[in-house]
N, C-alpha and C positions, 0 to 999 in steps of 0.2 A: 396557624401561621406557617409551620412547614408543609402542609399540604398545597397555600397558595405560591409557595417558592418552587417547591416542585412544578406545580402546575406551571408556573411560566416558566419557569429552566424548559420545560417540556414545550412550550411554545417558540423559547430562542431557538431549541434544537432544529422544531420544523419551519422555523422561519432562513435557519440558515442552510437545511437540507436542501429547500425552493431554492433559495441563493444560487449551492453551488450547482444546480442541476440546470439554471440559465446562465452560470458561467461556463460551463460545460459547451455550451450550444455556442458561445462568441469564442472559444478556445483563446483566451490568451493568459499566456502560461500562469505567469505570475499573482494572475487573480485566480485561476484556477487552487496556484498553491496554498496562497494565504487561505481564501475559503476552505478549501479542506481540512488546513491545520484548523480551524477555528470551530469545523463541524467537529472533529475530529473532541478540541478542548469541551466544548457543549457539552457534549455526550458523557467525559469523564465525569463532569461534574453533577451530571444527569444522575448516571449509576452512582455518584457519591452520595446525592442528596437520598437516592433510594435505601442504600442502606442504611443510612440512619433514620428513618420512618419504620411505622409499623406497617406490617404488610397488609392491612385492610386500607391504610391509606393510600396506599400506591397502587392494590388492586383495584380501584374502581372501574366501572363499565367503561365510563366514556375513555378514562385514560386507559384500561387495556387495550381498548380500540384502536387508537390514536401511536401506541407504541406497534402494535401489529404494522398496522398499516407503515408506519415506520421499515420493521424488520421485513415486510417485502418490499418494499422499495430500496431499503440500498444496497442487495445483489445485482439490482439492473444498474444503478450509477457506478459501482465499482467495474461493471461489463464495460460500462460505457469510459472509465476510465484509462482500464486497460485495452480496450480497443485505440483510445488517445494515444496514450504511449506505444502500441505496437505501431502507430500510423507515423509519429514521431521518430520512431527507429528505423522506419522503411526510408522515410525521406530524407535520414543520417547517412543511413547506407549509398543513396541516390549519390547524394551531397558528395563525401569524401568515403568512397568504397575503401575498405580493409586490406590489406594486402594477402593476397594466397601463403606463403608460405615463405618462411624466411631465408633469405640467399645464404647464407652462411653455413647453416648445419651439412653437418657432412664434409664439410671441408678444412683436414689438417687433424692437428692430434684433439684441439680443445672443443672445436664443433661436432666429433661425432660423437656415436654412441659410447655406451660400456664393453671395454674391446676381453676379451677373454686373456690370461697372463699365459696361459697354457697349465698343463698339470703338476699338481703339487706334488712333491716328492718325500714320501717318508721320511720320519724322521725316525731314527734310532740310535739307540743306548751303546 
């Protein structure tokens, strides 16, 4: 009975890894986010179901395969992610650029630096 829960916990995972990797491709945010959180939940409950199994059940062939092929694929979705978010940040920048530097520093007692009091003068008895 836990071998066929795993077994599909391990099917939702790659059912929603496909998901998010075609929501990826329509980029819209908001399904981007929920999918991920949701791969994201998958997966907990993936490793959760593994460790309460014995490791001859969870080692089988077909499922080590199946996990493999898993663990190289989502270095390239997470590439593909952050490459999302760097292209998102580009077009923030675009959008409403940053300001250089702020007009204030340097000017009067409270905007500039730490100004030196001058030298301390001994103290004695």
């Amino acid at each position: 009975m836990a071998i066929v829960s795993w077994i599909d916990q391990l099917d939702l995972v790659e059912l929603q890894f496909n998901e998010v990797s075609s929501v990826l491709k329509v980029g819209d945010a908001d399904s981007i986010q929920s999918s991920t959180a949701r791969l994201q939940q998958l997966s907990v409950e993936l490793l959760q179901l593994s460790n309460g199994l014995a490791a001859e059940a969870v080692r089988s062939q077909s499922s080590v395969l199946r996990v493999q092929a898993l663990a190289r694929s989502l270095p390239v979705l997470r590439e593909v992610l952050i490459r999302r978010a760097a292209h998102v940040e580009t077009a923030l920048q675009i959008v409403m650029p940053s300001v250089e530097k702020a007009t204030y520093f340097g000017q009067g007692p409270y905007g500039g630096g730490i100004r030196q009091s001058g030298s301390l003068k001994p103290i004695s008895a």
